[in-house]
GUGUKOL-611272 format. One record per residue (C-alpha): x, y, z; residue in one letter. Coordinates in steps of 0.05 Angstrom, whole numbers, padded with zeros to 5 digits, always signed. Layout:
! GUGUKOL-611272
XYZA...
***
This chain:
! GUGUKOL-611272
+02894+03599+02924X+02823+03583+02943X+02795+03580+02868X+02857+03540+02834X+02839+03497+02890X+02778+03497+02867X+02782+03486+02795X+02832+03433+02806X+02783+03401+02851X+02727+03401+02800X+02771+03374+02746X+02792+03313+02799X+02713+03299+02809X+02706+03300+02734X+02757+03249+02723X+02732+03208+02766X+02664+03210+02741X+02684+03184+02667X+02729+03132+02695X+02667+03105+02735X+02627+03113+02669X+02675+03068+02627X+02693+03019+02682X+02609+03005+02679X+02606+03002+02611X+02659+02951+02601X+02634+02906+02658X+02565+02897+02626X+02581+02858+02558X+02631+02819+02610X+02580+02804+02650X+02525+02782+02601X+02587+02742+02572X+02598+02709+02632X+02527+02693+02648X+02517+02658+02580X+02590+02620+02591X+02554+02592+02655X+02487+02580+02629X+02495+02542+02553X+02430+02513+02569X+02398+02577+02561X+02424+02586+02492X+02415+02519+02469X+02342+02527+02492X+02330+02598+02460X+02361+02562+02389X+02313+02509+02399X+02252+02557+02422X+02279+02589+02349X+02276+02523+02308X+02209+02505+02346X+02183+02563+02313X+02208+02560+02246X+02178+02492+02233X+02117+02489+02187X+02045+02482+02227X+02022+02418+02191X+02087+02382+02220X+02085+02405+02297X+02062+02352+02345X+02066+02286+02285X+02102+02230+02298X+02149+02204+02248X+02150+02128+02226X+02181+02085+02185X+02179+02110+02107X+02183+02177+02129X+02225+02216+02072X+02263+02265+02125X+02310+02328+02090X+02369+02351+02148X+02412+02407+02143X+02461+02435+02184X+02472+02519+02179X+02538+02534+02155X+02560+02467+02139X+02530+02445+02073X+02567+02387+02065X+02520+02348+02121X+02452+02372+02082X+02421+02300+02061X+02362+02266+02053X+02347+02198+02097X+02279+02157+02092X+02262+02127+02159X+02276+02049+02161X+02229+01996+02189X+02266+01994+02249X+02250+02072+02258X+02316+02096+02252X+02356+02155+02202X+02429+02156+02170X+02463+02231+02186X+02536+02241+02164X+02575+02233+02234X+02526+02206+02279X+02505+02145+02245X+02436+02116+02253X+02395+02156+02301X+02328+02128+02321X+02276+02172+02315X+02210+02143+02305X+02161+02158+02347X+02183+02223+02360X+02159+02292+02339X+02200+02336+02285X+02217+02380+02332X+02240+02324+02384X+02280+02297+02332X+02316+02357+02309X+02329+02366+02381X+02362+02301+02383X+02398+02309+02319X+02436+02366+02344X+02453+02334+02409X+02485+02277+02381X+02521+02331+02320X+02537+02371+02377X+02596+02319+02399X+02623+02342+02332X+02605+02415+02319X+02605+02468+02362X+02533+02500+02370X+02500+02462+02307X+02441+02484+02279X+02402+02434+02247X+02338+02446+02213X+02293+02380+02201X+02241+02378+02146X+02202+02321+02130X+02184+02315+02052X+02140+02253+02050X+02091+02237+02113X+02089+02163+02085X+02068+02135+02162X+02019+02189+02169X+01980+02172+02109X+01913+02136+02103X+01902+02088+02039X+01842+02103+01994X+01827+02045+01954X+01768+02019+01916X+01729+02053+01861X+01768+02114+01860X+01796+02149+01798X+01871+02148+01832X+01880+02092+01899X+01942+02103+01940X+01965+02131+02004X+01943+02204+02015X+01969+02240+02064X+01935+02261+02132X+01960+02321+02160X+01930+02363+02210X+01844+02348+02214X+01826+02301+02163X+01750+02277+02135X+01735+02226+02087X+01709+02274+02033X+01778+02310+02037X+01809+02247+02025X+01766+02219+01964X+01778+02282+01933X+01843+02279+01936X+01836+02207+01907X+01808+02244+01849X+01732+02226+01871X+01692+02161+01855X+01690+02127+01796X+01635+02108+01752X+01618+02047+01790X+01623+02066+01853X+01569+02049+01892X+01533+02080+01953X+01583+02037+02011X+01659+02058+02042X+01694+02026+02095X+01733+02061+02141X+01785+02016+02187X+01819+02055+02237X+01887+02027+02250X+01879+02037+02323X+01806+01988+02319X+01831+01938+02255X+01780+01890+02271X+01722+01940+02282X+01708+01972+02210X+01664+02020+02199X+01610+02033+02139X+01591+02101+02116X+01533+02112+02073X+01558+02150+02016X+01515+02189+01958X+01530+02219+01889X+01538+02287+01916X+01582+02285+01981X+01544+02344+02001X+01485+02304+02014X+01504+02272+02074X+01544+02312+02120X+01541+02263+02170X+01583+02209+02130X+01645+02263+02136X+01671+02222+02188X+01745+02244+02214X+01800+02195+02180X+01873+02197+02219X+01937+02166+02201X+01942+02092+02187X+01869+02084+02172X+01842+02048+02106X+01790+02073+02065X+01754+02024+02021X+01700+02047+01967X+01664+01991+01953X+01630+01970+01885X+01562+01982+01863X+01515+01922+01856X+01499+01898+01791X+01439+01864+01762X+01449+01836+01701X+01393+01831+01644X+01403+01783+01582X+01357+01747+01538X+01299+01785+01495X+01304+01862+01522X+01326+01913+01474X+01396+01933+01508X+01418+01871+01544X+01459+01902+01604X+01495+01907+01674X+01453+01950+01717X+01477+01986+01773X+01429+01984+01840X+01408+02040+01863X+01405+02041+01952X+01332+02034+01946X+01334+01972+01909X+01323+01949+01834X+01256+01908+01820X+01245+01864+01758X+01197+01918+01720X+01254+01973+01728X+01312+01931+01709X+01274+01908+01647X+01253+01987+01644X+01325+02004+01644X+01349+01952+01593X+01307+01977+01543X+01240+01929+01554X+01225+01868+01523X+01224+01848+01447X+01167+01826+01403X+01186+01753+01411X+01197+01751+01488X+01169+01703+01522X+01135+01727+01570X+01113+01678+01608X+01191+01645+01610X+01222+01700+01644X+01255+01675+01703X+01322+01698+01759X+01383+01663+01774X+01401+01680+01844X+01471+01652+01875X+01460+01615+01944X+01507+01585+01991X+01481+01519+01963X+01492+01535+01887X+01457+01579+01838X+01372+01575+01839X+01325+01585+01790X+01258+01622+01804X+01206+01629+01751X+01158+01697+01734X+01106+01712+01718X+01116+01779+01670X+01050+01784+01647X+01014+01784+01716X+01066+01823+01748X+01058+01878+01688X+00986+01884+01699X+00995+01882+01783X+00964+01812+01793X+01032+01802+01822X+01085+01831+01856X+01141+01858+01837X+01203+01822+01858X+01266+01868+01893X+01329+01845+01858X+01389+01822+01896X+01468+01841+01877X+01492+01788+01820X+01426+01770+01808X+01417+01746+01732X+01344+01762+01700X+01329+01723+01641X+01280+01740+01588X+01269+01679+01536X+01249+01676+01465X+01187+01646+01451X+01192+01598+01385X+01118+01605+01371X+01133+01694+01370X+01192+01676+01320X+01155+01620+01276X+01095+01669+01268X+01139+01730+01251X+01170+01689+01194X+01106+01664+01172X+01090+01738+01168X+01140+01750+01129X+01139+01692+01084X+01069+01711+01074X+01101+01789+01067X+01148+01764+01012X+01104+01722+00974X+01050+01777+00967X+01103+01824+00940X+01129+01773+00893X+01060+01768+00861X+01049+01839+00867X+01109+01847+00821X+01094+01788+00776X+01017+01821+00765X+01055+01888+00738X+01041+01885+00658X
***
């Protein structure tokens, strides 16, 4: 009797062991179950810890503003996916919730939000926010560019970045930009600029949303009268004096008058005439006047120049004419 005892003993304690061994195993999955039942918070949290991640790098930590072009879409229910520009007043349509106010508020903070208010209608939405046009968190680039408008500033920002994206200066761009923060409107600051950005590292100054960038226009000098290319000359930084500009117009004619040549300047008190002396400031007797933006520099005929040319050729003509008649 001892060993059926035995064996029916063993077979009891086995029993026992794989009921204790399912009983565990079905009380686990309840368990976890019942821990997430008690805690949605948790889960709400890890799904936004989830969407947090899945946003794109540029977009964490900006704010959105009015003009914002925002895409929304809701997994599993396509019929909510739209597109809603941020009004003036900051706010967004969504399907269901109405206008939501979200300016001011990071992507992520308003896909939070979004799904908060959605979630009086859904159970567990899941809304993924994308914004398409950064509108607010642009900087305009106007001026002597090839394309002004309002570029977008996302993430760390420099001028150069910015006029490149402009499509680079134009040809009469000249050496100045403004830079007006929107945080400091009445504070403006001017950047030296040069033909080849890389030239002055220093004028890479840091542009952030909101700000203005204005390239300003070269100075001209303008050169009329007796010169061989009468012109608009752009100023270099260093200045334009009265021997280069006529240089750079092609010099003067055979019938300039020298000793005429004179610049209009623009004053607060109307325009002023001052006269030069060409001949003594071509052979350094004088000195040789800087040129101003606008200034006009005139170089005059002298009547005397053209009456003795024609004589010349009068005297030209008439000499060939008998030349001709002598012929046999």
């Amino acid at each position: 009797m001892q060993p059926a005892q035995s064996k029916l003993s063993l077979r009891l304690r086995t029993a026992l062991l794989s009921c204790t061994i399912l009983l565990i195993l079905y009380t686990i999955p309840l368990a976890a179950q019942d821990s997430k039942a008690e805690n949605p918070a948790n889960g709400n949290a890890n799904s936004q810890e989830t969407s947090a991640q899945n946003l794109p790098t540029a977009s964490r930590g900006l704010h959105l503003g009015p003009g914002d072009l925002v895409e929304i879409s809701a997994y599993n229910v396509p019929e909510l996916n739209t597109k809603a520009r941020v009004t003036s007043k900051g706010d967004i349509y969504f399907p269901f919730i109405g206008y939501t106010h979200v300016a001011g508020l990071t992507v992520e903070e308003a896909q939070t939000l979004v799904e908060k208010r959605l979630g009086e209608f859904l159970k567990n939405p899941q809304v993924s926010l994308f914004v398409a046009e950064y509108t607010s968190q642009g900087a305009s680039v106007l001026g002597e560019v090839n394309r002004p408008g309002v570029y977008p500033v996302l993430g760390e920002q420099h001028l150069f970045d910015l006029i490149s994206a402009a499509g680079g200066t134009s040809e009469k761009a000249g050496h100045s930009i403004t830079v007006t923060h929107r945080s400091a409107p009445d504070q403006p600051i001017t950047v030296a600029l040069s033909r080849n950005l890389t030239d002055k590292t220093e004028s890479n100054v840091a542009v952030l949303p909101g700000d203005t960038v204005i390239v300003h226009k070269a100075d001209i000098v303008y050169v009329v009268g007796e010169v061989g290319r009468p012109s608009a000359l752009l100023m270099d930084t260093g200045g334009l004096t009265v021997l280069k500009a006529i240089a750079l117009a092609g010099g003067t004619t055979r019938t300039a008058k020298l000793g005429g040549v004179k610049i209009l300047r623009k004053t607060p008190t109307g325009m002023e005439e001052t006269p030069l002396q060409l001949k003594k400031i071509l052979s350094a007797k004088a000195p040789d006047p800087v040129l101003i933006a606008d200034d006009i520099l005139i170089v005059p005929s002298s009547f005397g120049k053209i009456l003795a040319g024609r004589s010349l050729e009068a005297a030209m003509q008439s000499a060939t004419m008998v030349s001709v008649l002598a012929i046999p």
